[in-house]
C-alpha positions in Angstrom: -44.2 -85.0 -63.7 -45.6 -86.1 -67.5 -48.8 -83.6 -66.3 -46.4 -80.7 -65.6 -43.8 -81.2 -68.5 -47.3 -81.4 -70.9 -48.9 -78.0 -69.2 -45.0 -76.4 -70.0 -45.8 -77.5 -73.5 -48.6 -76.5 -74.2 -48.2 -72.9 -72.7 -45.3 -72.5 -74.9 -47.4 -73.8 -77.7 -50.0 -71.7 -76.6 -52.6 -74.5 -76.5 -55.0 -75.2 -73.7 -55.0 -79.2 -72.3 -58.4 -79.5 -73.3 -56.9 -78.7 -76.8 -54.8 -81.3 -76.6 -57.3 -84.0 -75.6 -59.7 -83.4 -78.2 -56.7 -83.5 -80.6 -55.2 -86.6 -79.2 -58.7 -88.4 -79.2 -58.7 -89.1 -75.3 -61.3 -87.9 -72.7 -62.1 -84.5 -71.5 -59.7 -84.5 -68.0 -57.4 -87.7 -68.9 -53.7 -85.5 -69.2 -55.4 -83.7 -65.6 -55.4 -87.5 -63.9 -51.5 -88.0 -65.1 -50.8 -85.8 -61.8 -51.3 -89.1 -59.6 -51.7 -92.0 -62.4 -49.7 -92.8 -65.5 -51.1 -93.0 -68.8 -51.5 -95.9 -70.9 -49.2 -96.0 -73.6 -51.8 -95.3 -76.2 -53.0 -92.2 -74.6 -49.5 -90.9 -74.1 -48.6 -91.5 -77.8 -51.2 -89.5 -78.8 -50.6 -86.7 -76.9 -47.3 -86.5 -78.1 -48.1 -86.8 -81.8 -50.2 -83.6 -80.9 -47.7 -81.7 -79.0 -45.0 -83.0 -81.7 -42.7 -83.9 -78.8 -41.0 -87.4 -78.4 -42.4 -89.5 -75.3 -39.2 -89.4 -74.1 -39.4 -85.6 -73.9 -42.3 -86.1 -71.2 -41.5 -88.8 -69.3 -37.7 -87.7 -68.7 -37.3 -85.6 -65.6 -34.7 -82.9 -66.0 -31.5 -85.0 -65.5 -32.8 -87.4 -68.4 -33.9 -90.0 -65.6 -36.9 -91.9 -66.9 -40.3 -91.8 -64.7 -40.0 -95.2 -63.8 -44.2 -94.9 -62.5 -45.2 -95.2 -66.3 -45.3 -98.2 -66.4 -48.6 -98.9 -65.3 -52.2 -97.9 -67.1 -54.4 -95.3 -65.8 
């Protein structure tokens, strides 16, 4: 879910992921392993300084439930 609502993003931001990573300081392919893993906290903040998005804005499906799997580090 945080993998497809930061790919929405970024298209309508017309950025590419990679973008994002280098701008957010994390590894080439990190915001590609969010599709199975969560991201640490760290990583996550980051990204959303980048995207200028809230965390909340990615890790809230589309009836404002939270993702409860980001809890753990990836």
């Amino acid at each position: 879910m945080i993998y497809e609502k930061i790919a929405e993003i970024t298209s309508n931001k017309k950025m590419s992921i990679r973008e994002v990573e280098q701008k957010a300081g994390v590894a080439n392919g990190t915001i590609a392993k969010w599709k199975t893993a969560s991201p640490t906290l760290k990583s996550l903040l980051a990204v959303s300084s980048v995207l200028d998005v809230k965390i909340e804005d990615l890790t809230r499906d589309e009836g404002g439930v939270q993702d409860a799997k980001n809890t753990t580090k990836s």
